[in-house]
N, C-alpha and C positions, 0 to 999 in steps of 0.2 A: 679394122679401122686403118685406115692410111698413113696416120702418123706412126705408127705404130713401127711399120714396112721402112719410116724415112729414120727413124733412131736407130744410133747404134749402140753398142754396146761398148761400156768401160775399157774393156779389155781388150776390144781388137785396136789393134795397131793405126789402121787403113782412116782416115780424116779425108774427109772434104775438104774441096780448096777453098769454100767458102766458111770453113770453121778454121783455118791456118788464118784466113785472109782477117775473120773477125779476132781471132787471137792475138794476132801482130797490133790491131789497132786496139783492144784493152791492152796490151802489154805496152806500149807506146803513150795509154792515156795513164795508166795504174804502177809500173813496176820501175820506173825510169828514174825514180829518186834515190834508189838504190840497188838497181842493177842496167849493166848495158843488156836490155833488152832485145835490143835490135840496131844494124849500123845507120840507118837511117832517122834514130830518134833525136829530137831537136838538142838536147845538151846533156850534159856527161852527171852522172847521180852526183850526188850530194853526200851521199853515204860514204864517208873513210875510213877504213880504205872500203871501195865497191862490195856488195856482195857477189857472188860469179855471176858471169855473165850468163845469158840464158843459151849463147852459143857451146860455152862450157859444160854448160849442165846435162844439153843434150848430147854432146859426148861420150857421158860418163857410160860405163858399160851396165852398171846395175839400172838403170833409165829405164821407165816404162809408162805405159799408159795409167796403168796401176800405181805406180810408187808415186808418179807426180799428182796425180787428183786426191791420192791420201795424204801428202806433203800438201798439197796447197788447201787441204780444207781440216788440218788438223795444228792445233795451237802451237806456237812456239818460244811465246815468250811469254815470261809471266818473273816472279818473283825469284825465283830460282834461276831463270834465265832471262836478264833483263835487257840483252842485247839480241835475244834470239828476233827471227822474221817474226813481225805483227801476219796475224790470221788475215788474210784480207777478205775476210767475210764476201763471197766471191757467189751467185746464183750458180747452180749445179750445172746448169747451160754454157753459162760463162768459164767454170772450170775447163769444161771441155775444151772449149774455143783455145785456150791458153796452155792446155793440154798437146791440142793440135798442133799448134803455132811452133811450142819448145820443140817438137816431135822433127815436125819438120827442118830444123834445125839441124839434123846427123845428115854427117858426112861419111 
């Protein structure tokens, strides 16, 4: 099957330009109330102080393809942590894309 051939897999590194491209623009509609997403996005979070920026994040050295799709689809905040990130209940496609986007982010 075809589609099949065009998925990748969680774990490799390597993203389409057009899964950076769709990441940047949910990251831009979705994550910009509380974090600088990206320098182009229209106004500064809301969130004080910020959450890291996604430029930060993809920095950090433990960073992976892996650690952020388990971080962005696993809970954060709740009763016990009532300031942690809200789940942003995100389509498994869409993790990617935002996966991508962070990734491409390292300098």
């Amino acid at each position: 099957v075809f589609w099949m051939g065009v998925c990748s897999a969680w774990g490799q590194e390597g993203n389409s330009a057009d899964d950076v491209h769709k990441g940047h623009h949910l990251a831009t509609m979705l994550c910009t109330t509380c974090h600088i997403a990206a320098s182009d996005q229209s106004y500064a979070p809301t969130l004080r102080p910020p959450a890291p920026s996604f430029e930060s994040i993809a920095q950090r050295q433990d960073i992976s393809a892996d650690s952020l799709q388990k971080f962005l689809t696993t809970t954060h905040q709740g009763l016990d942590n009532p300031k942690g990130m809200p789940t942003p209940n995100l389509a498994d496609f869409q993790v990617k894309e935002i996966v991508a986007y962070i990734l491409s982010l390292r300098k």
